[in-house]
C-alpha positions in Angstrom: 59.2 64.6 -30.8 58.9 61.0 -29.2 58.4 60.5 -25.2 61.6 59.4 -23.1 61.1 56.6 -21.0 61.2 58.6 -17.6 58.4 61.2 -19.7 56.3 57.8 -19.9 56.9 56.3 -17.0 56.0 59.8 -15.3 52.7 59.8 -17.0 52.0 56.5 -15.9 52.8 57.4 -12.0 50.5 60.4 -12.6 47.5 58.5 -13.9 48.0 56.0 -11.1 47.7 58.6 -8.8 44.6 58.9 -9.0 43.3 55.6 -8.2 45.0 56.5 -4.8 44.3 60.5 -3.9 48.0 60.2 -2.7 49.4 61.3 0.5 51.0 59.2 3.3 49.5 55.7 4.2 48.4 55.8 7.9 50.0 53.7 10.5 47.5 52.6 13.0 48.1 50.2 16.1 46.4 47.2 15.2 45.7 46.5 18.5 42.7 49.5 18.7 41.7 49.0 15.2 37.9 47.4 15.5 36.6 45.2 12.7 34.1 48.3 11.5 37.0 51.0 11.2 38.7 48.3 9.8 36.3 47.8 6.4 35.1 50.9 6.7 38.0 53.1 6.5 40.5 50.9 4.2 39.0 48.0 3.3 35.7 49.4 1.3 37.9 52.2 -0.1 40.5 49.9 -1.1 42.9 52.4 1.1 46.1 51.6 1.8 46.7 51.2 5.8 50.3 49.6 7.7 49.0 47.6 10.9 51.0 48.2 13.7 51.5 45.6 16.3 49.2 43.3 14.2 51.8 40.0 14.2 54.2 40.9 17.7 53.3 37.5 19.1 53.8 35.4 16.1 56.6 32.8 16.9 58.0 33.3 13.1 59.6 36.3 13.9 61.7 34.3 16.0 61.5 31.4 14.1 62.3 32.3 10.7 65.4 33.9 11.0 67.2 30.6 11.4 68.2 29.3 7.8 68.6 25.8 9.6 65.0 25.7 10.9 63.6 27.1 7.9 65.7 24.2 5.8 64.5 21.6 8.2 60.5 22.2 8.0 60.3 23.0 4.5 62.8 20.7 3.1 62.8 19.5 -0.4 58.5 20.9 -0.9 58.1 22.4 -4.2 57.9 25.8 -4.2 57.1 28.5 -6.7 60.3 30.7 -7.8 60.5 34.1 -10.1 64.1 34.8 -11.3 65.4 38.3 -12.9 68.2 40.1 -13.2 67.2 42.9 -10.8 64.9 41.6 -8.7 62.1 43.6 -10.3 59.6 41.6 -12.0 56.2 42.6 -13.5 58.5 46.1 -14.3 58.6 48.4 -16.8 62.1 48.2 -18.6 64.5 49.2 -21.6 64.6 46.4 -23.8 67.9 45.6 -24.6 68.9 46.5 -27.5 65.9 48.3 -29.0 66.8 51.5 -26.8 64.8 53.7 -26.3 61.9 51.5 -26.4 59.7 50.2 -23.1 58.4 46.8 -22.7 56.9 45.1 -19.7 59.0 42.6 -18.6 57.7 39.9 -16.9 60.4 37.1 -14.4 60.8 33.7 -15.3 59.0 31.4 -13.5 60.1 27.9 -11.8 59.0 25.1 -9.2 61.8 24.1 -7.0 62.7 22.4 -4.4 62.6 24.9 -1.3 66.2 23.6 -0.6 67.5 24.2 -3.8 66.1 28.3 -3.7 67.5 28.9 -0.6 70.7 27.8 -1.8 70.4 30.3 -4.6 70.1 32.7 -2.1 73.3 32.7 -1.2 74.8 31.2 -4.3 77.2 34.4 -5.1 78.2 32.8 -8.9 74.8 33.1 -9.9 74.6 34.6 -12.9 73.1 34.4 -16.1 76.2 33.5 -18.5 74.3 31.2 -20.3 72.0 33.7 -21.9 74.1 36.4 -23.8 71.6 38.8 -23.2 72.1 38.5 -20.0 75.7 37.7 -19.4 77.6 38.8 -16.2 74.1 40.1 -14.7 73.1 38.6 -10.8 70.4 36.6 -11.1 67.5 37.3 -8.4 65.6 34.1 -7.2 62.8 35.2 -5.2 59.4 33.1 -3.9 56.5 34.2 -6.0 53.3 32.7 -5.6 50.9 35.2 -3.9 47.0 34.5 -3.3 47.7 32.3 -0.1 51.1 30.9 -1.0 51.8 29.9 3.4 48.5 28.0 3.3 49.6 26.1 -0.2 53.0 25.9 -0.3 54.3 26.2 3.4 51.4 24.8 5.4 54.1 23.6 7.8 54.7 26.6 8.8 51.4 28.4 9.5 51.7 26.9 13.1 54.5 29.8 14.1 52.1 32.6 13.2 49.4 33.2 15.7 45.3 33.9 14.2 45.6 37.2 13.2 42.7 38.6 15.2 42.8 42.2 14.7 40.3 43.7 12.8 38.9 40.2 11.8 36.2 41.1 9.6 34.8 37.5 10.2 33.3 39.3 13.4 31.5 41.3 11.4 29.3 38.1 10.0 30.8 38.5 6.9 33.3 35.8 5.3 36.8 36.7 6.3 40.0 35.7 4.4 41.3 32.8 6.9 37.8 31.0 7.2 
């Protein structure tokens, strides 16, 4: 008897498990987190943490909101773009047509103009008729470059966020990620 997809993907969630022993992720307040609690409790054991209050003063929360001042700063840059027809890249998936069978599916990738992606944003006709495997599926534009993307592809932005000083481990002596 062969494995269902959900029978796979289930083993796969319970062998990932135990990279992570599980459990809820804390929520600490960023704001009495010292840089020693800080690596020692989540960043040594690669454990999972959500900072609380860590970004209340940055500017961006303001900022950002406005599609006009986000148009304006970025402009026409180039930016890094994944498309799907879900919104789920790097995703396990049925491939069409060879049901029942998995695949990991990886997004199309693109450089744009910033202005042109936000457009997509809000374009509601985009869809993917051009490709019949696709056909009348939304297409999902989304900004994908990760390792540092605000420092390479928005730089002119980086002045609305304040230094994120809590927990810096740069006042540990060690090299810290914004240095």
């Amino acid at each position: 008897m062969s494995a269902t997809a959900d029978d796979c993907i289930h083993e796969l969630a319970v062998g990932l498990s135990s990279f992570y022993g599980g459990g809820r992720v804390p929520r600490v307040d960023a704001r009495t987190l010292d840089p020693v609690t800080f690596l020692r409790d989540y960043v040594s054991q690669s454990r999972p943490v959500v900072l609380q209050h860590a970004i209340d003063d940055w500017k961006a929360l303001d900022l950002w909101q406005s599609d006009e001042y986000l148009r304006k700063r970025v402009g026409d840059r180039r930016v890094r773009v994944n498309v799907t027809p879900d919104g789920l890249g790097d995703a396990l998936k049925v491939l069409p047509g060879r049901s029942p069978v998995v695949g990991f599916v990886k997004p199309y990738e693109a450089q744009l103009p910033f202005s042109e992606f936000w457009d997509g944003l809000y374009d509601e006709d985009m869809d993917a008729s051009d490709d019949n495997s696709l056909s009348g599926k939304l297409l999902v534009p989304y900004l994908s470059h990760q390792n540092d993307s605000l420092r390479e592809e928005f730089p002119m932005l980086q002045e609305d966020i304040a230094e994120f000083r809590h927990c810096r481990i740069g006042q540990l002596g060690l090299q810290s990620f914004d240095d």
